[in-house]
Every structure is written in structure tokens, then in C-alpha cells.
N, C-alpha and C positions, 0 to 999 in steps of 0.2 A: 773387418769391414772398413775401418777408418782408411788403413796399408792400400785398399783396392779403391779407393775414394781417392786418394793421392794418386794412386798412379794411375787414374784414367785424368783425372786435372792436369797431370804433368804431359800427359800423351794428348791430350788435347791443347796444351801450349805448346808444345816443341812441335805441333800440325799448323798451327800456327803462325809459328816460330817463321818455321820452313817454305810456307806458303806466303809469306811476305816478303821473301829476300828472294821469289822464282822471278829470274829478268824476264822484263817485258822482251813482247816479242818483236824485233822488225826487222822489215822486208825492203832489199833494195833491189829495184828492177832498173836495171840499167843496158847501156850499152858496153864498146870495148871499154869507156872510159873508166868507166866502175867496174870492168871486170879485168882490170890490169895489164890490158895489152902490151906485149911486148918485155915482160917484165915478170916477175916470182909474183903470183897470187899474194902473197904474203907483204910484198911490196907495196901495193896497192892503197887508195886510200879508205875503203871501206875496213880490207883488214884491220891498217893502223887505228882505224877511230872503235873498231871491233873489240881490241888490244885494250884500249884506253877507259872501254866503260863494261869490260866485261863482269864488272860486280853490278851494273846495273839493268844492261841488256844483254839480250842475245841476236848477235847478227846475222841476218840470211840474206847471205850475197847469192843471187838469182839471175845476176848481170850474164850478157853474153856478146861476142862482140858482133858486129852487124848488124844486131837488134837494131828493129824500127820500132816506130808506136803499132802497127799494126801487128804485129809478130808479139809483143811487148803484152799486148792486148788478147789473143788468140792463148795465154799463157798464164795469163794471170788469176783467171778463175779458180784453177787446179790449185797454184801455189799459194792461193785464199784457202783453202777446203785442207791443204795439206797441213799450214805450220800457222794457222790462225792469227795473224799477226796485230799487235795492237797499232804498227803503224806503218804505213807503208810508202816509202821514198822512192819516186819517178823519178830516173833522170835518161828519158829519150826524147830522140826527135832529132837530134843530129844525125841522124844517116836519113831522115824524110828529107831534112834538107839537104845535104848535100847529093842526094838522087834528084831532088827540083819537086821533091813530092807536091800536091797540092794543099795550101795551108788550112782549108777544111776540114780536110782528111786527116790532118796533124793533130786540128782542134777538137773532133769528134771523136777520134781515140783517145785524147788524154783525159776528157772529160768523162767518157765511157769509164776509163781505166778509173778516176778518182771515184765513180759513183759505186761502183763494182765494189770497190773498199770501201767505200763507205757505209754500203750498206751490211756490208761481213761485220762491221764493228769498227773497224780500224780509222784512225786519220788518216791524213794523206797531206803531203807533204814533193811540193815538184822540183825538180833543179832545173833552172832556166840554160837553155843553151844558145848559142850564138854561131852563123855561118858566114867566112867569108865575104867581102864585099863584093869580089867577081860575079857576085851571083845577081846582083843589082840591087840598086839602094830600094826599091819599093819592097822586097822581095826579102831580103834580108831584115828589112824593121819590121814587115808584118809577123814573118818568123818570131823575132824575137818578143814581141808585142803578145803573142798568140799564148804564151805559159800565161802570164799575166790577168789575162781576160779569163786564161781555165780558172785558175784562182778567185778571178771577183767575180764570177760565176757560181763556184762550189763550193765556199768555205771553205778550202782546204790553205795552205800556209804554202809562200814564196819562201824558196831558199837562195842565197847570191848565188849569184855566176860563179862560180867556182875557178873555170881557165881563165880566169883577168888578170891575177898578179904571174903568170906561166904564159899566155900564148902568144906575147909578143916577144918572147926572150927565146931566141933559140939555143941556148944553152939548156932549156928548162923541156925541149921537144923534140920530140923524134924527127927521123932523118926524115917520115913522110909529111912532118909540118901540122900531123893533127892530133898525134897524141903523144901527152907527157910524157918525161920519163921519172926514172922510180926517185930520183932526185924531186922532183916538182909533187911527187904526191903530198909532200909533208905542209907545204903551202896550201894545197889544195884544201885537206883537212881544215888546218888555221880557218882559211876563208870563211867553212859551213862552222867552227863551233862555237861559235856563241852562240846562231840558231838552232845548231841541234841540243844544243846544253839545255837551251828552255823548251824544247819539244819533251825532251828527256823528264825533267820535273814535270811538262806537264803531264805528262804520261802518268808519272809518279804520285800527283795531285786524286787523280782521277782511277787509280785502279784501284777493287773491292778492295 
């Protein structure tokens, strides 16, 4: 009795054990920009930040290129239901802008998309994105205003702009002027990890 006394203690620490070090789950819904246009998947900046916390997370890149928020949104429910994710990272709306989409329509899908996870369980967590000044100066700051306002709306967490230290260097961009290349992802990264480092613990803080 004692022998089978140990080893159901020991089978219930090492369940333990194992169920402590399972990475959290999360989910990036992106466009080409997270999904490495132009370039080896593997180049990419989700991979590398994939790479870098894979004792801690598990990554699902869900990115696709020409994603809108509408598309973005029309997708997301499944990939809630599928990989239950404890947190899940936005980074569209640059293809609504640069089509001239209407910035309503921007703001009612991402707000949608964050409540959608939020109420699965997950955080939610946006990438702010930035278009062109051709597009006019009213037109482009409510764009960019418009991540912001979803955030002091929904509780969920601003991440930087990520293309700032890369889109005015064309050294750091593709030949069509909109997306990085596999040189600038590693910048890119830098930019988001201090805030994902503390999404990271706080994920960590808060799981059973």
C-alpha cells in the first residue's frame, strides 16, 4: 500500500509538473505583414519572436496576406473555437486603408474582433498601423487614431507601431514601398518586445 501511495503522489506531481510548463496559447491575426510576405515564413517576425519564447508560448500565426478587418473578422470565431487561445494579437486594417475603406467599418470590426476574444477568455492585444499621407492628412490621422479609441473602448492593450524604425528606410522595404523585408523583421520584433515580454508574464501571472 505505502509503494502505491507514492506512486499515485508522484503521478499526480509530474501531472502537475507537465501542466505547468503547457505554453500559453496565442493567436496572431494579421495581414501580409505578419505573415511574411515576400519572404521564408520562417523569416518573419512572428516566427522569430515564436523562436524566442517557445518555452513559454505557443504561436499561431493565422496571418494571411490581403487580410482586411472584415475578412480578419468573418475568421476569427473558428480560430477561437479551434486553438483556444489565452491571447490574441490584431494587427489589420492596413489593406481597409489603403482600399480608402470607411473608418467606421475599420472601427466596428476591430472592436467586434477584440470582444469576440474577449469573451472566448482571451486578451487581446492590437498593432496599430499607419497609411501613407497621399491618402490626406484628415483621413490618414483618423486611421491611425481609430486602434486607439478600439483600445480606450475595450480594455484591451496598445502595441507600437512596429514599421517606424523600417518604413522610411528603403533599404529595410520592398521594391513595392509596403512591406519589409526579411532584414527589417528583426527590428520589427525589438520594437513590440518589451510589450509582449509583459503580456507574456502577465499571461503567466494569471493562468490556473
Amino acid at each position: 500500500m505505502p509503494y502505491l501511495r507514492l506512486g499515485i503522489l508522484i503521478g499526480l506531481l509530474m501531472s502537475t509538473w507537465v501542466q505547468a510548463r503547457v505554453p500559453a496559447k496565442i493567436l496572431v491575426l494579421g495581414d501580409s505583414i505578419s505573415a511574411a510576405y515576400g519572404m521564408n515564413i520562417e523569416q518573419g517576425w512572428v516566427s522569430l519572436w515564436a523562436d524566442s519564447v517557445q518555452d513559454r508560448a505557443h504561436i499561431i500565426n493565422a496571418s494571411m496576406s490581403g487580410e482586411t478587418s472584415t475578412g480578419g473578422l468573418s475568421r476569427l470565431p473558428l480560430l477561437l473555437e479551434q486553438h483556444e487561445p489565452a491571447l490574441v494579437i490584431i494587427e489589420l486594417g492596413g489593406n481597409d486603408g489603403l482600399r480608402g475603406y470607411p473608418i467606421k467599418q475599420l472601427k466596428n470590426n476591430l472592436l467586434a474582433m477584440v470582444q469576440l476574444s474577449q469573451a472566448s477568455g482571451a486578451r487581446v492585444a492590437l498593432i496599430p498601423m499607419q497609411i501613407p499621407p497621399n491618402y490626406g492628412a484628415a483621413y490618414t490621422k483618423k486611421f491611425f487614431q481609430t486602434f486607439s479609441e478600439v483600445v480606450a473602448q475595450s480594455e484591451s492593450s496598445l502595441l507600437p507601431f512596429f514599421l517606424e524604425p523600417v518604413a522610411l528606410n528603403p533599404e529595410l522595404m520592398q521594391a513595392d514601398g509596403i512591406h519589409p523585408t526579411a532584414e527589417a523583421q528583426p527590428l520589427m520584433l525589438a520594437t513590440l518586445e518589451q510589450a509582449l515580454s509583459q503580456l507574456l508574464e502577465t499571461l503567466a501571472e494569471h493562468s490556473p
